[in-house]
N, C-alpha and C positions, 0 to 999 in steps of 0.2 A: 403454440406460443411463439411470438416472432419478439427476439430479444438484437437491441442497438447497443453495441457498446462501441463508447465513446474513447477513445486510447487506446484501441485493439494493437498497436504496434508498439504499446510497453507490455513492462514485465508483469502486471497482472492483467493486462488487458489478453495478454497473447494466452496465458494459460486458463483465464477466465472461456475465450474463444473455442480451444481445445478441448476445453468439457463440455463446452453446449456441443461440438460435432459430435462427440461422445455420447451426450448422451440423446442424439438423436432431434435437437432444440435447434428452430431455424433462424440461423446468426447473422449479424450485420456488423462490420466493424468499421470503426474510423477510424484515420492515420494521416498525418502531416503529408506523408509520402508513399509511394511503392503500389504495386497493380495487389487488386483485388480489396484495396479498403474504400468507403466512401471518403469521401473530403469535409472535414469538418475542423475547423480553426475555433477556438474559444476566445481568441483575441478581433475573431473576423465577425461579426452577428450575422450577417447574411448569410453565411454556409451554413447555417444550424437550421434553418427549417427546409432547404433542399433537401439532407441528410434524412431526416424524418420522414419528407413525403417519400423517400425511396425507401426507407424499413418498414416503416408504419408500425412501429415496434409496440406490444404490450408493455415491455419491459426495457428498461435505460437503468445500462452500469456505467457510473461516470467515472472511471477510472482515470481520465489526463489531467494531469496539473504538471504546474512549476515544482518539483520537488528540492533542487540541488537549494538547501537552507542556506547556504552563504550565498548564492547565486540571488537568491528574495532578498537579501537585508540589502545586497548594492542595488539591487533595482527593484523596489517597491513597486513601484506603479506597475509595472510589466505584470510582476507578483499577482498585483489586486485584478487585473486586467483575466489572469488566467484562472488564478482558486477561487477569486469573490464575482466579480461580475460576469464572467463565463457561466458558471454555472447555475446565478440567477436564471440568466435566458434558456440554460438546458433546461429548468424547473418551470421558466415559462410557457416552453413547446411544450413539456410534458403535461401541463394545464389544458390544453389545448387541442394536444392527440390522445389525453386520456390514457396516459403512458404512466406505468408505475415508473419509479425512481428508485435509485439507489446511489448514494455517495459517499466515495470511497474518506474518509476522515483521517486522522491520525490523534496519535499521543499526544504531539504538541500544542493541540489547546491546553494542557495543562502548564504549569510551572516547571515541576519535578524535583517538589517540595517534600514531599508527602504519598508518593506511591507506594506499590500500585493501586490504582484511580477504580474506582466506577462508574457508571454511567451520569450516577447522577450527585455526583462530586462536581465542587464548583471550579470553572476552566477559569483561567489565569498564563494567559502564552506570554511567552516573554520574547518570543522573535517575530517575524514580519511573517515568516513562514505559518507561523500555527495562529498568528492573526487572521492572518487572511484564507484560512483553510477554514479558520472556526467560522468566518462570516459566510464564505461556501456553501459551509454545513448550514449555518441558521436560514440560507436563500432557500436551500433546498429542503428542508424540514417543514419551510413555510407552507407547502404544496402538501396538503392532506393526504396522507397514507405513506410519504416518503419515508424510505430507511437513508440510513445512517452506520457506515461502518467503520469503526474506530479501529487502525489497526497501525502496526510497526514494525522497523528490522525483518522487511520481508526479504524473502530469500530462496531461490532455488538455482540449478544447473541451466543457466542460460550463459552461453558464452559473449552474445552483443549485451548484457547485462551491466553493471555496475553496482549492483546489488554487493552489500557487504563479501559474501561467501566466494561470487567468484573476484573480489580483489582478492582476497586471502590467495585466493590457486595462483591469479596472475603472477602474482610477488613474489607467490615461493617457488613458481616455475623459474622467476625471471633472476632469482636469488638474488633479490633485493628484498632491504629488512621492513619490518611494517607496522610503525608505531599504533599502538591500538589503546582506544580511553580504557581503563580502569575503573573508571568514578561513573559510568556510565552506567546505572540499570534499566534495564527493559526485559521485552518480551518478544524472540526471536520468533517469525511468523513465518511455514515455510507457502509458497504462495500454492502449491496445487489444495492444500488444505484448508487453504485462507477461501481459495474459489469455490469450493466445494459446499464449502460451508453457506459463503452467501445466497449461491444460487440454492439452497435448502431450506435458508431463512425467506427470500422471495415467495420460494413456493409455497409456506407458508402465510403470503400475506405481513411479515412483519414489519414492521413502521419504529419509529422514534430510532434512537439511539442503542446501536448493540456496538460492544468489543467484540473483534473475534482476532485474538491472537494465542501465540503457543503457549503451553502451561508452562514453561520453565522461565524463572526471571535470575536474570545471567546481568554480568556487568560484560560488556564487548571483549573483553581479555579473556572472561570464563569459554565465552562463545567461540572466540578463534581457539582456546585450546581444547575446545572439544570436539570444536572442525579438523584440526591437526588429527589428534588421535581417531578418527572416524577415519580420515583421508590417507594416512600412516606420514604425515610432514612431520620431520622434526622441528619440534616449535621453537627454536631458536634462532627464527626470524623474527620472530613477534617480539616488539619493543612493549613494553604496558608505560603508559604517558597519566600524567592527569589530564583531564580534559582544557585547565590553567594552561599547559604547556603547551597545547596545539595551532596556538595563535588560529584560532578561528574564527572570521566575523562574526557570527550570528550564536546569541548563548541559548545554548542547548538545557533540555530538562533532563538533571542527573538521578534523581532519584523517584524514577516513571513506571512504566508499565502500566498494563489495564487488568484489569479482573475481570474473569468470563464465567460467571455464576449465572447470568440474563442468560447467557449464549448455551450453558448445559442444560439449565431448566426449557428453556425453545426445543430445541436439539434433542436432548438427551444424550449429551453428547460433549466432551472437549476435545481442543484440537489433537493429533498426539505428539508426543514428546520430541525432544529436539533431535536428540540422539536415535532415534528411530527414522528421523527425518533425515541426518546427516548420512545413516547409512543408506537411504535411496541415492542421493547424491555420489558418496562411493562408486558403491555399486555401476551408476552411468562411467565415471572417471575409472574403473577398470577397464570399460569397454572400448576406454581409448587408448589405453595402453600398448 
């Protein structure tokens, strides 16, 4: 199987990458920048089918988007440019080369009204971000046999990251304090499990809409103090805010998460727990001690 993924120079692109050489899976990645990725712009249309004729890929994880949500509410277009009409045309090539699909989703098509969500609960996004991810999703779903992966609050030990967990380390290396929502529920995703998973459900064959995030639903305050006591920080840098207080463009869904009942009965199998997850993370941060 020869697999393209699309974002290989983010954080689930890089660790998605990592487990196909793993496990033995001939890989393609694309990246804005740097030796060894192909070139592929979602804002560009022309790089997208150069990209393919050089993979020839069975399989496309589209892992790049705009993600930074107050970054989409000031520039929408840009937004739509990358999570909706980008990945129309990834869904198009994949029409074309006869390429399964997989696209990476989020939480935020919902409201976070009413979590945590199922699959087949009805989406209502209330920022620009989960608008134009949900329309992403609907381009790519239009393409028969396409998956769908609904996930959030991904996280592991990447230090070029920005992933929740390693601000927590930066800030408390840097002994600076770190106000953290409170009001905030979800489902803390650690990414080598988030990959693992996908590439199980492909191999599979799975199509339409799956969750695959971690089983523990934490408010962001629960989350850094379990990262604290996993990491041994004294958590008294952590500020707990409401999310009211953050003055942050774009309004987030407070009371979210997804349900991964689809994803055990597939599998046989949920993600594992957070705290299990945080001591692999540990564990590396001794080794830099």
């Amino acid at each position: 199987m020869r697999v393209l993924i699309i974002g290989a120079d983010g954080q689930v692109g890089g660790v998605l990458s990592s487990l196909c050489v793993r496990r033995r899976i001939e890989v393609y990645g694309t990246g804005l920048a740097g030796q060894g990725y192909l070139h592929l712009n979602l804002t560009s249309p022309e790089t997208i089918a150069p990209a393919f004729e050089k993979a020839r890929p069975d399989l496309v994880l589209l892992c790049s988007a705009m993600t930074a949500v107050d970054a989409c509410e000031k520039n929408p277009e840009l937004a739509r440019r990358i999570n909706a009409e980008g990945p129309a045309l990834v869904a198009e090539q994949c029409r074309k080369a006869g390429s399964k699909l997989v696209y990476f989703s989020t939480e935020y098509v919902f409201d976070g009204k009413a979590g945590p969500y199922g699959e087949e609960d009805p989406v209502n996004p209330i920022s620009v971000y989960g608008r134009t991810k949900l329309e992403g999703e609907r381009a790519c779903l239009a393409l028969g046999g396409a998956l769908s992966v609904r996930t959030t609050v991904v996280y592991c030990h990447a230090p070029e990251s920005k992933n929740f967990i390693m601000q927590l380390i930066s800030n408390y290396r840097a002994g600076a304090k770190m106000r953290v929502p409170a009001d905030q529920y979800s489902n803390p995703t650690y990414a080598p499990e988030l990959a693992a998973a996908v590439l199980d459900l492909a191999a599979r064959d799975a199509s339409g809409v799956y969750n695959v995030v971690g089983p523990d639903w934490l408010n962001r305050y629960e989350f850094a103090q379990k990262a604290c006591a996993a990491f041994g920080f004294d958590p008294a840098f952590l500020e707990p805010r409401l999310t009211s207080e953050l003055g942050q463009t774009a309004a987030r869904p407070l009371t979210a998460g997804l349900k991964t009942d689809k994803l055990a009965a597939t599998l046989g199998r949920r993600l594992p727990p957070v705290d299990a997850s945080l001591g692999k993370i540990a564990a590396i941060l001794k080794q830099y001690e």
